[in-house]
C-alpha positions in Angstrom: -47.1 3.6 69.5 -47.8 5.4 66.0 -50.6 4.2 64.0 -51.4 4.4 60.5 -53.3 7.4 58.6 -54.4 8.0 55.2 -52.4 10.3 53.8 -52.7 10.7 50.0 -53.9 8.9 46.7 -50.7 7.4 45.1 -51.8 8.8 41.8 -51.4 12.5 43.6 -47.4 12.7 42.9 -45.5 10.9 40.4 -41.8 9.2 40.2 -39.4 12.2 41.2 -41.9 14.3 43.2 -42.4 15.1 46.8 -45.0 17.0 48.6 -46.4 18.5 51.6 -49.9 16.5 53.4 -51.2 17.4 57.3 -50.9 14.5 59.0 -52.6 14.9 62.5 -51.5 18.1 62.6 -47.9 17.3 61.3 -46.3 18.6 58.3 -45.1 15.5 56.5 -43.2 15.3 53.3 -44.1 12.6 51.2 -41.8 11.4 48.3 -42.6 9.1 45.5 -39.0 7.3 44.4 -39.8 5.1 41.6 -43.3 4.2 42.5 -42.2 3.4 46.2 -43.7 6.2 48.9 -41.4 7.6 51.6 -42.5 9.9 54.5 -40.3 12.3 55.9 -40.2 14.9 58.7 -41.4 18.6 56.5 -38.2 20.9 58.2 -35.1 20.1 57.5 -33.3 19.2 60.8 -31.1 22.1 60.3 -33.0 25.3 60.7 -36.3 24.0 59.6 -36.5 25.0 56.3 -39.7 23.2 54.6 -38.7 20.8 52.1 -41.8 19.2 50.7 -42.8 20.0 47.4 -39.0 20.3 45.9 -38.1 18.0 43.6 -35.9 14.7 43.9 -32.6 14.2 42.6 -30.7 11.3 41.3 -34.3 9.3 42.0 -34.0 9.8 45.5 -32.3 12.7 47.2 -33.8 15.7 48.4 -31.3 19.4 48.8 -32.3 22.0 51.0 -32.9 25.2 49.2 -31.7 27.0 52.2 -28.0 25.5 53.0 -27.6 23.1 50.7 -27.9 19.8 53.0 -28.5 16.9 50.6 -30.8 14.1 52.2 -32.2 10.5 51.0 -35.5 10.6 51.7 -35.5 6.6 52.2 -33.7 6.8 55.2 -33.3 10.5 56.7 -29.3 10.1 56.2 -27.7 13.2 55.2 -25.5 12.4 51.8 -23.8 16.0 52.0 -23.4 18.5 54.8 -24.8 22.1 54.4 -22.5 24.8 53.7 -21.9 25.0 57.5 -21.1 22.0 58.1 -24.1 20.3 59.2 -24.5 17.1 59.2 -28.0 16.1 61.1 -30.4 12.9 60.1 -33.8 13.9 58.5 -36.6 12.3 60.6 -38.6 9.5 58.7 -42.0 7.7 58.9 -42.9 4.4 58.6 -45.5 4.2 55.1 -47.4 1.9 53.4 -50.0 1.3 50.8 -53.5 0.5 51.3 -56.3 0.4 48.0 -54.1 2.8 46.4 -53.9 5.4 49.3 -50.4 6.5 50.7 -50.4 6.1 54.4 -48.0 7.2 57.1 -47.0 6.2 61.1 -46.7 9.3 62.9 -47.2 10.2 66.5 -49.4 13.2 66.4 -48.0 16.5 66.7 -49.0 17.2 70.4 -48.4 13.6 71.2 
């Protein structure tokens, strides 16, 4: 069962923003969509391309620089296949907020 770890101060990214925190050894995106924190799987599910970092559009959808696949980052669904055709789910992670730190459920990486 995941646990919970600190990730990052909420103050670190604003509205629109995503980045990239080590989170027992994963790569996690985090994404701040109007002052709400989601976690998401780094790679994109496609050819693991890293996504955090890139900015949001439309408040909450992240593109892939590499193909194109458009994702929410509130729920992994992908909102418009890459040029190829793929249409694969962007792995999430539970978050929450704890005295104004970001944290985030994952199993570790080797776990």
């Amino acid at each position: 069962m995941p646990e919970f770890f600190d990730a990052l101060p909420t103050d670190w990214i604003g509205p629109g923003e995503t980045t990239t925190v080590d989170v027992e050894g994963r790569a996690v995106g985090i994404a701040n969509v109007k002052g709400e924190y989601f976690a998401f799987d780094n790679q994109c599910p496609h050819q693991a391309t890293p996504l955090g970092g890139l900015p949001l559009m439309r408040d909450c959808l992240i593109r892939c620089p590499q193909h194109g696949s458009i994702y929410d980052v509130r729920s992994g669904e992908c909102v418009l296949p890459s040029d190829d055709g793929f249409t694969g789910t962007l792995p999430t992670f539970p978050t929450r907020v704890v005295e104004d730190v970001v944290q985030v459920a994952v199993f570790p990486a080797d776990g």
